[in-house]
C-alpha positions in Angstrom: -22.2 -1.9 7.6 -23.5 -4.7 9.8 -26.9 -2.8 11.5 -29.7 -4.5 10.0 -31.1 -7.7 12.0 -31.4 -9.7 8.9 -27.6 -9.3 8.4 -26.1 -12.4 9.4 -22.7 -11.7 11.5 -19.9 -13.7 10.3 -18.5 -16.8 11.7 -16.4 -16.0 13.8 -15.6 -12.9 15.9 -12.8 -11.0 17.9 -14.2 -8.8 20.7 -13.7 -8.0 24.5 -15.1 -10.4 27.0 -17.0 -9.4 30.1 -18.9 -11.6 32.6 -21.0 -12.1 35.8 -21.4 -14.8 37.6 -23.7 -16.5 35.5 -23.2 -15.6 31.8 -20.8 -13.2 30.0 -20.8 -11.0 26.7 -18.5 -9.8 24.4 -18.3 -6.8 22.9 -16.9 -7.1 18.9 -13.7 -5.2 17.6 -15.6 -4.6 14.6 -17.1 -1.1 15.3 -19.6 -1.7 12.4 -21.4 -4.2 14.4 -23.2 -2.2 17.1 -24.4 -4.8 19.6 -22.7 -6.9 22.1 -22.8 -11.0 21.9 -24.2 -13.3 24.8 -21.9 -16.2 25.8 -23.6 -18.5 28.4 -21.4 -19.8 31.2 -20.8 -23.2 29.5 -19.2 -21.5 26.8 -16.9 -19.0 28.1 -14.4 -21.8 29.1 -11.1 -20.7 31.0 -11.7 -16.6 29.5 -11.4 -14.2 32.3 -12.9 -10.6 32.4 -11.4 -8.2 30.2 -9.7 -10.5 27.8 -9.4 -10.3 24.1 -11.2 -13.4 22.5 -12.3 -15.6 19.4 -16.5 -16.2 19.2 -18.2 -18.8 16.9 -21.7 -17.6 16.5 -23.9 -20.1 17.5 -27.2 -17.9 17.0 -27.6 -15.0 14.8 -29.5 -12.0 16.5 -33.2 -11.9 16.4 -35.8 -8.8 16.5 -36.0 -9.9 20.3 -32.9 -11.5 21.3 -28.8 -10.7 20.9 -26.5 -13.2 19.0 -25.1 -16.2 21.1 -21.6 -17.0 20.5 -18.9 -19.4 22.5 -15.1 -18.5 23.1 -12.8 -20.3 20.9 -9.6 -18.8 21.7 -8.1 -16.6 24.3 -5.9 -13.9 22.7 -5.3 -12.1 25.8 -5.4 -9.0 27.9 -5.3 -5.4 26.0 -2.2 -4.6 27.7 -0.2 -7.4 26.8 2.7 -6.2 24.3 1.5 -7.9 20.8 -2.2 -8.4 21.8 -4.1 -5.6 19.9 -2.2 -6.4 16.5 -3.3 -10.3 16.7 -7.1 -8.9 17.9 -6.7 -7.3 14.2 -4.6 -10.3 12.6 -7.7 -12.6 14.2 -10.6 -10.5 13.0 -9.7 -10.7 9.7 -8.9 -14.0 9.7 -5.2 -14.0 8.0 -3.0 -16.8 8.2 -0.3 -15.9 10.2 0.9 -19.1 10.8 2.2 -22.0 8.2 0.5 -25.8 8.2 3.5 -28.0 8.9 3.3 -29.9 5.6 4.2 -26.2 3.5 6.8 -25.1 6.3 8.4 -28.7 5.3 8.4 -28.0 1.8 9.7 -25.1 1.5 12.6 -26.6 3.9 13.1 -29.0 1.4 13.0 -26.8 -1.8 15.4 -24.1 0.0 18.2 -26.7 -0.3 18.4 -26.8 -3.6 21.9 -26.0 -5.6 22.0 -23.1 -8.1 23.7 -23.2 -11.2 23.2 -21.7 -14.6 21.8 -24.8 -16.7 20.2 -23.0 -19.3 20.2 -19.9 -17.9 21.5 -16.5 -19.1 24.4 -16.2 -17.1 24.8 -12.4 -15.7 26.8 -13.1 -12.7 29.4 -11.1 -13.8 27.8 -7.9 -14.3 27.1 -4.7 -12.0 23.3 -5.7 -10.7 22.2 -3.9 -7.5 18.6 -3.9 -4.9 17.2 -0.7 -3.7 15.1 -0.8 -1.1 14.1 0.1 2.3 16.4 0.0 5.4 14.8 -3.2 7.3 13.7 -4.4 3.9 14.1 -8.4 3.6 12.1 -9.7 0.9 14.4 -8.8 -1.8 12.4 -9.5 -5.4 13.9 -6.9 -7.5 17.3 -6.0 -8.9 18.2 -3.1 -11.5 21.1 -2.1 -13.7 21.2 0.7 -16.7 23.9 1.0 -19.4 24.0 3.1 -22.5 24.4 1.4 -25.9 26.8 2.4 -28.9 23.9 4.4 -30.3 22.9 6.4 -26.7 19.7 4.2 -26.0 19.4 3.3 -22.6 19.2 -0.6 -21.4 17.5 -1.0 -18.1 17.6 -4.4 -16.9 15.0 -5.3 -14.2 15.4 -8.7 -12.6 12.9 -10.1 -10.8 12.9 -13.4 -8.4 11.9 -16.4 -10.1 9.8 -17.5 -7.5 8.0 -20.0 -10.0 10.9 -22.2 -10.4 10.6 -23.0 -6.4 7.2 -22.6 -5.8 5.8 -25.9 -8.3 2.1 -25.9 -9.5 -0.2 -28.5 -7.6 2.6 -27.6 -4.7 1.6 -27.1 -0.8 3.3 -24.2 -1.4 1.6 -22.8 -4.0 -2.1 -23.7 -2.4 -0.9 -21.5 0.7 0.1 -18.6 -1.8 -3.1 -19.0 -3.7 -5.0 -18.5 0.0 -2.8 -16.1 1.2 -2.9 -14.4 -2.2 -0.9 -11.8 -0.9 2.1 -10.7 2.2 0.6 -8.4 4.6 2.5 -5.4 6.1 1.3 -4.7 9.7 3.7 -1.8 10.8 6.1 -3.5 13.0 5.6 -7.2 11.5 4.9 -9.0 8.5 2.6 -12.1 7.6 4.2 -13.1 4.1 2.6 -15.0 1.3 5.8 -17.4 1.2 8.1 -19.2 4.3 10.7 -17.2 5.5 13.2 -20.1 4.0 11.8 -18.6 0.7 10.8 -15.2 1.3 14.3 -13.8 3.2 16.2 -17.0 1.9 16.4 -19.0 -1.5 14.4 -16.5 -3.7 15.7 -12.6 -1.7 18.1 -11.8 -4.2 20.2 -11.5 -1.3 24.1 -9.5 -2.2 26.7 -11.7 -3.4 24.6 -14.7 -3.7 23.9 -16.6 -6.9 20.1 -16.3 -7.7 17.6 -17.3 -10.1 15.8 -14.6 -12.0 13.1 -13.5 -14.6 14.8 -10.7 -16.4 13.0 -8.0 -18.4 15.7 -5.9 -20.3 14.3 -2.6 -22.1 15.9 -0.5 -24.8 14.8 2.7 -24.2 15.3 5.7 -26.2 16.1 9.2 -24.9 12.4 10.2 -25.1 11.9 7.6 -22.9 9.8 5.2 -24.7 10.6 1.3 -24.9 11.7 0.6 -28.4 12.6 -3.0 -27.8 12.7 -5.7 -24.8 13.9 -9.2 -24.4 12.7 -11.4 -21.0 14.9 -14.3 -20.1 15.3 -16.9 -17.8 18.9 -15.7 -15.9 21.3 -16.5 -13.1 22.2 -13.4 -11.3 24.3 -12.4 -8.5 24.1 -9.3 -6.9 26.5 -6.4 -7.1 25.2 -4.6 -4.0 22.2 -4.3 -1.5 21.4 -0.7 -1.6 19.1 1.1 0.7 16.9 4.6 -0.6 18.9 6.7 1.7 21.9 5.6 0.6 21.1 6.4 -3.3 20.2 9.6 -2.6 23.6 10.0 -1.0 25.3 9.2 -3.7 22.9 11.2 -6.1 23.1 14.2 -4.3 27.2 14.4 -3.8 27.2 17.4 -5.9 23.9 19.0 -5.1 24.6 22.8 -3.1 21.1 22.7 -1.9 21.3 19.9 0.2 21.9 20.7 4.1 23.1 18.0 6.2 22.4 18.1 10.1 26.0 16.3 11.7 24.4 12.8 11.7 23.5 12.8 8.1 26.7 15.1 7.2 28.7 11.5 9.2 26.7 9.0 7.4 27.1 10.6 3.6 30.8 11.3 4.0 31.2 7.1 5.0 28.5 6.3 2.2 30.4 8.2 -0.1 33.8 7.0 0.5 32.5 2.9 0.1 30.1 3.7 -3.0 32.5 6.1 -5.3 32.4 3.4 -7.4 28.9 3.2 -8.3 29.2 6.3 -9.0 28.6 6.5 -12.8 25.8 3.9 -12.6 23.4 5.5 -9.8 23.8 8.7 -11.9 22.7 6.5 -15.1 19.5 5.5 -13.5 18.7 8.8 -12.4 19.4 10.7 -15.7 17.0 7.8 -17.5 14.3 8.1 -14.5 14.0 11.4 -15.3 13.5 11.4 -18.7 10.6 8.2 -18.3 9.0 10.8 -15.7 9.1 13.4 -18.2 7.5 11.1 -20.7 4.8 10.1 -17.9 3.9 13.5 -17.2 3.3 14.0 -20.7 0.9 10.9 -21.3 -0.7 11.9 -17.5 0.9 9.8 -15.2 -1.0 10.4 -11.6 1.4 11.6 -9.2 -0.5 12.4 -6.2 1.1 13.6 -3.5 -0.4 11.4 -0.1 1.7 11.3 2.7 2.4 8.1 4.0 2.5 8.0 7.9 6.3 6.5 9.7 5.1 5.1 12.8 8.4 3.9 15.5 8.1 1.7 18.1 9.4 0.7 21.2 10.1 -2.8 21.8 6.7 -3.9 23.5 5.1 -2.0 20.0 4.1 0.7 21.8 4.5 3.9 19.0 6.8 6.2 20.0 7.2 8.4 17.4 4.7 9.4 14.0 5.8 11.7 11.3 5.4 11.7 7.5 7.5 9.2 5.6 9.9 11.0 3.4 9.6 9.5 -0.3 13.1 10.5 -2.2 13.9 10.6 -5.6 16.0 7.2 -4.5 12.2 6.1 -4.5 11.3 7.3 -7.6 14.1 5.6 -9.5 12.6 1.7 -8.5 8.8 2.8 -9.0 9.6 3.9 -12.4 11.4 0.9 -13.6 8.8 -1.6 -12.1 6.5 0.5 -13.7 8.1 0.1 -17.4 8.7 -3.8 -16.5 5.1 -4.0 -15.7 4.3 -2.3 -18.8 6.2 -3.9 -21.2 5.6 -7.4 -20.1 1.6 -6.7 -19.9 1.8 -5.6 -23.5 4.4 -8.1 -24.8 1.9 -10.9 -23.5 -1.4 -8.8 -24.3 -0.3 -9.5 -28.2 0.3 -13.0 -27.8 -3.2 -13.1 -26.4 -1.8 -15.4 -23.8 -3.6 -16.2 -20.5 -3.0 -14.0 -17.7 -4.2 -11.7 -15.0 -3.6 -7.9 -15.8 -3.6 -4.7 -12.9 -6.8 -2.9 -13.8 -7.5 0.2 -13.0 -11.0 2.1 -14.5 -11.5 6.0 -15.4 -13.4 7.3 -12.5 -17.8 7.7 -12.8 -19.4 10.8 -13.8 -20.9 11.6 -10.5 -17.6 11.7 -8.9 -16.1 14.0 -11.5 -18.6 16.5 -10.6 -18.4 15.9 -6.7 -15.2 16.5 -7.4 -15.1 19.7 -9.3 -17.3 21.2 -6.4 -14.7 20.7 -3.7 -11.3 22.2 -6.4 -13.6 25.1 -6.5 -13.2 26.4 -3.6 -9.2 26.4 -4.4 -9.8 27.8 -7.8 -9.3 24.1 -9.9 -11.5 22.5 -11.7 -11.0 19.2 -13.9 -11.2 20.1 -17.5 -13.1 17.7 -20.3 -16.3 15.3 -21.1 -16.7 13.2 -17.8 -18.3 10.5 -20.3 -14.7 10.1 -21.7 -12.5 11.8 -18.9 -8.2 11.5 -19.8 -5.6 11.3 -16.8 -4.0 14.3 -18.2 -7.0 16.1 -17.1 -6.3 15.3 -13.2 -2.9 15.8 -14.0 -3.1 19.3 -15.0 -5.1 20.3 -11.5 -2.0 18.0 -9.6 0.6 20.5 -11.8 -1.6 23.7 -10.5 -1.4 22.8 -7.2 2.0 21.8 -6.4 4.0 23.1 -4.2 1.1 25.0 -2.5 -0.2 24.7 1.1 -3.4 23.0 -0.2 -1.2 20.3 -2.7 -1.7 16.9 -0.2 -6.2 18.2 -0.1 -5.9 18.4 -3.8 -3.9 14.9 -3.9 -6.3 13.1 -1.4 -9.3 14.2 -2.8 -8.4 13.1 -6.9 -7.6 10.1 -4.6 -11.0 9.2 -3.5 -12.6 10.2 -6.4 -10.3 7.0 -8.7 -12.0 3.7 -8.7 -9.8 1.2 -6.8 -7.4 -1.0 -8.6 -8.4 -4.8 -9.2 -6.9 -8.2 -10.7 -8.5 -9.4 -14.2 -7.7 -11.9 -16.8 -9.0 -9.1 -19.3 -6.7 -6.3 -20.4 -8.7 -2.8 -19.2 -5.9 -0.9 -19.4 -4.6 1.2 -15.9 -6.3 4.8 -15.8 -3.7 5.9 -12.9 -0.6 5.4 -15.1 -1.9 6.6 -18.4 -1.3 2.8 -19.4 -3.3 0.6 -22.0 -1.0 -2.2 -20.9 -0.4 -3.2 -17.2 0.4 -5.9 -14.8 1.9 -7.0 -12.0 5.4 -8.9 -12.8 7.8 -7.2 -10.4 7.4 -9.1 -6.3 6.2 -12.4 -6.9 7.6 -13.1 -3.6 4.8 -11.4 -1.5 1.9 -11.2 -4.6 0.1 -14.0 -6.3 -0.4 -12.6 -9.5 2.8 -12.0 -9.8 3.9 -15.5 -9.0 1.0 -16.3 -11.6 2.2 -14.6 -14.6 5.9 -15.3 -13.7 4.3 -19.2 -14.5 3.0 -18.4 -17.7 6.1 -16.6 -18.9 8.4 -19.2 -18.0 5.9 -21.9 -19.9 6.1 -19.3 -22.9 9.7 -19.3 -22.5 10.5 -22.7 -22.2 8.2 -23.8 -25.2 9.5 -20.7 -27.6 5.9 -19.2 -27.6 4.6 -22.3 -29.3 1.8 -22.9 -27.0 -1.3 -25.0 -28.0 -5.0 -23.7 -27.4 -5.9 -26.0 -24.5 -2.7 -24.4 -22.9 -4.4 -21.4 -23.1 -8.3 -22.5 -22.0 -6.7 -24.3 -19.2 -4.9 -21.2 -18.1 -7.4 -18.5 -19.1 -9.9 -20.1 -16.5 -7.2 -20.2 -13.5 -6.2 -16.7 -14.9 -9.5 -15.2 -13.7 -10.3 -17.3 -10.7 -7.0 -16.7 -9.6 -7.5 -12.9 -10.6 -11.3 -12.9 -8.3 -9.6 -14.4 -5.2 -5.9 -12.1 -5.4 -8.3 -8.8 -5.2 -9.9 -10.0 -2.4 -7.3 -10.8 -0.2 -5.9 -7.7 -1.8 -8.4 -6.3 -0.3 -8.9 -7.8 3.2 -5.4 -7.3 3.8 -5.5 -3.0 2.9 -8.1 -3.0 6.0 -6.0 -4.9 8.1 -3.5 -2.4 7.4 -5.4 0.5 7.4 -7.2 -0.6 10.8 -3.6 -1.2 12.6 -2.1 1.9 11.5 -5.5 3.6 12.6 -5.1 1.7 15.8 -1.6 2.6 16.6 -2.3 6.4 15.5 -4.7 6.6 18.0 -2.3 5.0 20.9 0.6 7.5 20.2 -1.9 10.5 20.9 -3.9 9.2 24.1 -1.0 10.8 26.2 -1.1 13.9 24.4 -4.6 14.9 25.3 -3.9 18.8 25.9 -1.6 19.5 23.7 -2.4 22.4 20.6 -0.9 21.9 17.1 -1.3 23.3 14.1 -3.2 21.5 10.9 -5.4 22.1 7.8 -9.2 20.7 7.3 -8.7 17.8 5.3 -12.7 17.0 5.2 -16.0 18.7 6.0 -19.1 16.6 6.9 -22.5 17.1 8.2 -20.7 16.1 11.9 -18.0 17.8 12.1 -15.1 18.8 9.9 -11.2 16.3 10.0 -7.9 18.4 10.8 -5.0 15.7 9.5 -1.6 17.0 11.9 1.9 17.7 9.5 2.9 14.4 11.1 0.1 13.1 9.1 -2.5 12.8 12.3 -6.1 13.1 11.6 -9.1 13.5 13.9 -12.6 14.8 14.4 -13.6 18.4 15.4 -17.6 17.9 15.9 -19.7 20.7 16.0 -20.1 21.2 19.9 -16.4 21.1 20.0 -16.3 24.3 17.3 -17.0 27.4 19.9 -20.1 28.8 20.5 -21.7 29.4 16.9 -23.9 26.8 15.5 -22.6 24.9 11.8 -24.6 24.9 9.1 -23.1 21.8 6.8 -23.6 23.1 2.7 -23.3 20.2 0.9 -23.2 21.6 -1.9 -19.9 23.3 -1.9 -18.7 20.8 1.1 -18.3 23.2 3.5 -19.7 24.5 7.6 -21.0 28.3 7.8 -21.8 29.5 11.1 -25.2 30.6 11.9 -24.5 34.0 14.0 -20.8 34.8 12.9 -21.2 33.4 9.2 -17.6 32.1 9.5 -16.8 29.2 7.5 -14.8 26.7 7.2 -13.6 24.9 4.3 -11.0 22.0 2.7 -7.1 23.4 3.0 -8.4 26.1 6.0 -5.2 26.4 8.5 -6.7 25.7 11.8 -5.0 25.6 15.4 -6.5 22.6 17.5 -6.3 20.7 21.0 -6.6 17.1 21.4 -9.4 16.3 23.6 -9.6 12.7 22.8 -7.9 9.8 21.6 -8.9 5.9 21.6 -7.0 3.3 20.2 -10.3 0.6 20.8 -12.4 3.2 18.6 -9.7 3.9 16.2 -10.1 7.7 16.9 -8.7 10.8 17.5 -10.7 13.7 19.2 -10.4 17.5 18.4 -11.4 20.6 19.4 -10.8 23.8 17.7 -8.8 27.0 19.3 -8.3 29.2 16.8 -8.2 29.7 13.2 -4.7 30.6 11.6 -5.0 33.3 9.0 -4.0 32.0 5.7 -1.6 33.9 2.9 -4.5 32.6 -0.1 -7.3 33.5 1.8 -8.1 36.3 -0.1 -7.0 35.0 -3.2 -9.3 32.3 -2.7 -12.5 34.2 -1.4 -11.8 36.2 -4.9 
């Protein structure tokens, strides 16, 4: 948090500009920064009042005096359709736009004919992408048969972005800065040119395409008992959305209800995908069994809802609601997972240079912190917390499915886990119960990806006879590469956070007034969060809790009134009205009505 004096502000800033007639200030988008920035009159150029704009700092702020900055670049007024996601896209400094010299290459590299050469040639087999509707970036293709002695082959084919995207390449120095794509709601800022991105490497249907395949023998316990990873020439059978798997997976389900929308759209899915019949109910039967074998080693499957935000076509949102993940889902996440396990491991043992997913058992302190807020729902995570196993969170996950307080439960394991990082040092993935992981499955939109896809290919191409300065050559890039993926990583997850946050908060400022129903999804020492079933959250602060006055126990994370001793905890079922919303601030104001009387609450007192 930038509050201190001696904290130098960065660079450059994005902020609201206000002036008079002889000097102007802007006031920062970054609400960690808490005061405003003079700009003299010589350096406001042609800004008007009002407008969103780029600073350079030209003086830091003194005990005595504010920062001085000059405007750099008008982004706008507020109200301007597209305005407030380039603020965000400006203040953290992603590269939206290409230099000329990589748009040009990638041009040039797009036209390239594709044929076999020394390529497995799979063209003629049944290959197909699942993804999302509007998906476009299409780096992964699946298939599953069954062999003569009932194993299961999953084949997972992945772009082989390496073989257009050269080292010492303009491209590749833009994908090494960009280090990752970034998804900003209604818009994208990819690590790659659209001409690769959506063209040459989107294993587009009924194209030819160049792949990295990973094909797995997997046994009916679900355990990979043998793999081979080839270069391949692919072409695929069909592009396949989630909803339309699930379709097709569901045909003979009785417990599905259709409205007459869905009933119209399965009835015409059905009739054009009866013949991928047999193979979609393939990969469900062996996703199934790999869950079952995750759930057993103490795969992590926490339960956070992801928000579905619509818009209109200025970007205004329209519409927010929880994003349904199907079982449609589930069948791609568990075979990128077991590609990304299987080529982590096959290259740990080689001890070849590359850049693993980490992902660290969770401290001590946050165990405990964490056992004091599942004891209010009766849970408590079992084991030493010097030597904690994801089968311990697992179990709690297990106790608390399908209740009303399941998504707390979820979110809170969720902030207690240590967030996931690039290495060049295997440290094996505490989320996924893996001692082997990596990242091998979208090199299109993730560097590391590309990365390893590099080494692989190198491995391939010299039959795993490479020579030790290979290896210290690579080992270096491996973790510099590794340092500067995380942190875009990183920059990029607040970008995404701080849009979505933004655009939450727009969709409610007309709906100041209206009453809906939630759950506590925090307590704090200002107030306690209410997060909405369309995945909403905001604040209800003490004076906007009645008359009583809220006594925050840390202890046992929870507000007990002073005069009527009522209290209010995680998973409590509250009735609230929105009092205030601002999508500058990023927040959402509450006030409480009433408190909805919960089946468990007795349960739970006991």
């Amino acid at each position: 948090m930038i509050e201190k004096l001696n904290e130098e502000l960065p660079k450059t800033l994005v902020g609201t500009f206000t002036k008079s007639q002889n000097f102007g200030f802007v006031i920062p988008d970054n609400r960690k920064i808490k005061r405003d920035i003079f700009i003299s009159k010589s350096n406001w150029g042609k800004a008007k009042n009002n407008q969103k704009v780029v600073i350079e700092i030209l003086k830091q702020p003194t005990q005595d005096k504010k920062a001085e900055g000059k405007i750099i670049e008008i982004i706008g007024y507020p109200d301007e359709a597209g305005v407030d996601m380039l603020s965000i896209i400006k203040d953290f400094d992603l590269p939206y736009e290409f230099p000329e010299e990589v748009i040009k290459e990638a041009k040039q590299v797009s036209k390239e004919a594709i044929g076999p050469g020394n390529r497995r040639d799979l063209r003629g087999e049944e290959i197909f992408t699942i993804d999302g509707e509007d998906a476009k970036d299409l780096d992964d293709a699946v298939q599953v048969k069954k062999d003569e002695d009932g194993n299961y082959i999953l084949g997972v084919h992945i772009a082989d972005v390496s073989h257009y995207v050269k080292e010492g390449s303009e491209l590749n120095k833009e994908a090494i800065n960009r280090g990752t794509s970034v998804y900003m709601l209604d818009r994208v800022i990819p690590m790659l040119p659209t001409e690769l991105s959506n063209g040459i490497c989107s294993l587009n249907q009924k194209e030819d395409r160049y792949a990295l395949s990973c094909v797995m023998k997997i046994d009916g316990n679900g355990k990979v008992i043998d793999a081979d990873i080839f270069k391949s020439i692919i072409n695929v059978t069909k592009r396949m959305s989630y909803n339309e798997v699930q379709v097709c997976i569901d045909r003979n389900n009785p417990d599905v209800d259709y409205d007459e929308e869905k009933r119209q759209y399965a009835e015409s899915t059905l009739a054009e995908d009866e013949k991928y019949f047999a193979h979609l109910d393939l990969m469900a039967e062996l996703t199934r069994i790999i869950q079952k074998r995750r759930e057993k080693d103490g795969y992590l499957s926490l339960d956070i809802p992801e928000s579905k935000i619509t818009f209109d076509e200025n970007g205004k949102p329209i519409n927010i609601e929880a994003y349904e993940v199907k079982f449609s889902n589930q069948i791609i996440e568990q075979f990128m997972l077991t590609a990304n396990e299987t080529i982590a491991e096959r290259f740990f043992w080689l001890n070849a240079p590359f850049i693993y997913r980490v992902h660290e058992k969770p401290d001590e302190d946050k165990i405990s912190e964490l056992n004091i807020a599942l004891a209010y729902f009766g849970y408590r995570v079992k084991g030493k917390k010097d030597d904690i196993k994801p089968t311990a969170f697992e179990q709690v996950l297990n106790q608390a499915k399908g209740k009303p307080e399941e998504k707390i439960v979820s979110n809170l394991i969720l902030r207690t886990l240590k967030i996931a990082r690039y290495e060049a040092e295997c440290k094996g993935h505490f989320g996924i119960s893996s001692k082997y992981y990596c990242h091998f499955t979208s090199p299109i939109r993730r560097y590391p990806d590309l990365f390893i896809h590099r080494i692989i290919s190198y491995y391939l191409e010299k039959d795993y006879n490479v020579n030790e300065y290979f290896i210290e050559k690579y080992q270096k890039r491996a973790e510099k590469y590794a340092f500067r993926s995380s942190e875009c990583e990183q920059n990029a997850t607040k970008a995404e956070r701080d849009a979505e946050d933004m655009k939450i908060a727009e969709y409610m400022e007309d709906k100041i007034g209206n009453q809906y129903d939630g759950i506590v999804s925090s307590v704090t020492k200002f107030g306690i969060f209410i997060r909405l079933e369309n995945t909403v959250e905001g604040l209800v602060r003490f004076e906007n809790m009645g008359d009583d006055y809220y006594v925050f126990n840390e202890a046992e994370k929870s507000l007990i009134g002073e005069a009527t001793n009522k209290t209010y905890q995680l998973g409590d079922k509250v009735k609230v009205e929105v009092i205030g919303a601002s999508k500058e601030l990023r927040q959402v104001d509450f006030k409480l009505v009433e408190e909805i009387e919960d089946d468990n609450t007795e349960e739970k007192s006991a």
